[in-house]
C-alpha positions in Angstrom: 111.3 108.0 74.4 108.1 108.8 76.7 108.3 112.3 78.3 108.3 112.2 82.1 104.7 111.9 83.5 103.6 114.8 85.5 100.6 114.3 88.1 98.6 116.6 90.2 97.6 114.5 93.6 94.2 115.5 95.0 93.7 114.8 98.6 91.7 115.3 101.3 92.9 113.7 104.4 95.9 112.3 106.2 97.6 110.9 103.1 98.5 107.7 103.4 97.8 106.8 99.7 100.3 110.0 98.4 102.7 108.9 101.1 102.8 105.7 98.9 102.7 107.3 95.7 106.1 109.4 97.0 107.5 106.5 98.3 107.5 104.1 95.2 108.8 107.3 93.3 111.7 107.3 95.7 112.6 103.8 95.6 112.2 103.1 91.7 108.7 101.4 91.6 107.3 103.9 90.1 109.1 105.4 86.9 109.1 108.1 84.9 106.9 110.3 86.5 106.6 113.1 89.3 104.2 114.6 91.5 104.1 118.4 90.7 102.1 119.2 92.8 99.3 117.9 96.2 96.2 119.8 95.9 93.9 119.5 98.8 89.9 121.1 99.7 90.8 120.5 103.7 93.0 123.1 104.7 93.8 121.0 107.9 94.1 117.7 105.4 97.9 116.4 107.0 98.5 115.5 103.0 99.4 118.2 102.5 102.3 118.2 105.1 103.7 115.1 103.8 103.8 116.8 100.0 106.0 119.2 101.8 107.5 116.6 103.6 108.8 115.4 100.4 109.4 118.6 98.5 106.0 118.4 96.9 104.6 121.9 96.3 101.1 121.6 98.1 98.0 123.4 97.8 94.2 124.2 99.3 91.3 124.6 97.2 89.0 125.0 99.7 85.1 124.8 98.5 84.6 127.3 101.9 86.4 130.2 99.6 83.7 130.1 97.0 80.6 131.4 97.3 79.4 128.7 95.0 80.2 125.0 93.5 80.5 126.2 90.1 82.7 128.9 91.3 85.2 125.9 93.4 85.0 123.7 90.3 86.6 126.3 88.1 89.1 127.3 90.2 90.0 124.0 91.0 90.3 123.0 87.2 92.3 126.0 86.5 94.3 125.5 89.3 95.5 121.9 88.3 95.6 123.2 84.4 98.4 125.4 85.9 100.6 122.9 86.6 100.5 121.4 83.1 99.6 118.0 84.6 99.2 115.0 82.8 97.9 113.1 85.2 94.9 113.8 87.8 95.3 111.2 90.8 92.5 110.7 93.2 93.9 109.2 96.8 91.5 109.5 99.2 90.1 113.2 97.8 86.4 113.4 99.1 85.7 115.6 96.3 83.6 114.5 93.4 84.9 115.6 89.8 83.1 118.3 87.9 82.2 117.3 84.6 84.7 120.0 83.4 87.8 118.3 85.3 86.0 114.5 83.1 86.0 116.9 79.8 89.7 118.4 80.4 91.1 115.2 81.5 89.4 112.4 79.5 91.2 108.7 80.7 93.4 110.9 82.6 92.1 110.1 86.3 92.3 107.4 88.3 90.9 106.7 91.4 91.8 104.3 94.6 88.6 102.5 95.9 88.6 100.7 98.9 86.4 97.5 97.5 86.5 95.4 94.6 84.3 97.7 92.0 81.3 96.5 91.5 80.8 95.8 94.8 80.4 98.3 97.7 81.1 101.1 95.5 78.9 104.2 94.1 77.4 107.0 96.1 77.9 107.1 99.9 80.8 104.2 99.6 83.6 106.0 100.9 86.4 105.9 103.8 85.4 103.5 106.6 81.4 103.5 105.5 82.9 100.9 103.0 84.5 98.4 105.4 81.5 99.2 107.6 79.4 97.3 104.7 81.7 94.9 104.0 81.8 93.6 107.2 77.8 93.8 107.6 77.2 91.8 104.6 79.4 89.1 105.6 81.6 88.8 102.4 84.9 86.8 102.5 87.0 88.7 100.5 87.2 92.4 99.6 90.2 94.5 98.3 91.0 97.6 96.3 90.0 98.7 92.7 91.9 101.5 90.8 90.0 102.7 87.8 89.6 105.7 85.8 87.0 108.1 86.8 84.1 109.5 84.4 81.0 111.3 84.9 79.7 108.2 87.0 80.5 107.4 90.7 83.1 104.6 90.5 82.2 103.5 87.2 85.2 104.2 84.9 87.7 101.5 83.6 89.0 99.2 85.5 93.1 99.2 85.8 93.9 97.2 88.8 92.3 95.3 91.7 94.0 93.4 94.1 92.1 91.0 96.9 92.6 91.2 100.4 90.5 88.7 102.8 88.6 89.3 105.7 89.3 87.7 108.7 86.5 86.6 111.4 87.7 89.5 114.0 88.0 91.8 111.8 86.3 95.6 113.2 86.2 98.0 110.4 89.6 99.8 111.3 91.1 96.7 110.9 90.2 96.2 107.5 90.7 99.7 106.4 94.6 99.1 107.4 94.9 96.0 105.9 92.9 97.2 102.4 95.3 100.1 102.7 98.5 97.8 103.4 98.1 94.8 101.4 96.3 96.2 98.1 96.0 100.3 98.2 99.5 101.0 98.5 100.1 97.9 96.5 98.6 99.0 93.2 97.9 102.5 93.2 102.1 102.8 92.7 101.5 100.1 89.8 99.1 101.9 88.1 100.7 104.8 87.8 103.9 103.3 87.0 101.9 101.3 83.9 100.7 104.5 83.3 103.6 106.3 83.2 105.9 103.6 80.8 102.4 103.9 78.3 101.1 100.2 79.1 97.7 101.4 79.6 95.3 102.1 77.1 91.4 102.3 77.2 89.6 99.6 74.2 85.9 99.8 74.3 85.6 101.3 77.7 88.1 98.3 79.1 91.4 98.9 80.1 94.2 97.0 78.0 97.7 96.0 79.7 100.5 95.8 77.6 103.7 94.1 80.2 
């Protein structure tokens, strides 16, 4: 019998991606697992609203209460440690991970990228900027990627990808939604819900499925 998966959600913005996560709780795609808690470094971030939303204790880490980096990424490793997560999901958290949140969490953080990793992803590839590219480079199909996360930017195991494809009129708000629709909210619930039932497992830095 697997012990209910706990998760710490770390966001930054309006949501969207947590809204999904609390959704496919709610209506049985995602199993065996709760969100214990939404911790976000924007105190204005309207995640955290919808944790509360959902009865979802939620929390700010904000960097701008530290007088330093080092001093931010302690407190917010200790903070999640408190919750005795098992978990760490990134959905859209603008934060990158100390190396002690890699160390105290190894293969136990994923991460929702708005292209299909290799491509567009790495340092400056994030929120609209993405689709921005996308759409500049001319490419016909792009999608999401959830992977774990280690001491490179977007470089961790792959879990999941899904494809979405880009239509002719597409503006870069357009896309964003229909990344988000069709493939973020798709597989982000998936993942964690493979996670969760212990169908994931890392094999030579690649990411085994076991249906």
């Amino acid at each position: 019998m697997l012990k209910m998966l706990k998760m710490a959600v770390l966001v930054s913005g309006g949501g969207t991606n947590l809204q999904a996560i609390l959704d496919a709780i709610r209506e049985g795609r995602i199993t065996n697992a709760s969100v214990e808690v939404a911790i976000s470094n924007n105190p204005g971030a309207y995640a955290l609203k919808r944790a509360e939303n959902c009865g979802v204790k939620a929390v700010c880490v904000s960097p701008a209460s530290y007088k330093d980096r080092e001093l931010y990424n302690e407190a917010l490793v200790q903070t999640i440690q408190s919750y005795q997560v098992d978990l760490v999901v990134l959905a859209g958290c603008m934060v990158v991970m100390p190396k002690a949140m890699i160390e105290a969490y190894p293969n136990r953080i994923i991460n929702i990228h708005p292209a299909l990793i290799p491509s567009f992803c790495g340092t400056g590839f994030h929120g609209l900027h993405v689709h921005e590219e996308v759409l500049k480079r001319g490419v016909k199909v792009t999608g999401a990627t959830v992977h774990f996360v280690d001491e490179g930017t977007d470089t961790g195991p792959i879990i999941l990808q899904k494809a979405v494809d880009v239509q002719p009129d597409d503006t870069p708000e357009t896309l964003q939604r229909r990344v988000m629709e069709q493939a973020e909210w798709q597989i982000l619930p998936r993942a964690i819900d493979l996670i969760a039932n212990g169908k994931v497992s890392v094999e030579q830095s690649k990411v085994v499925i076991k249906e």
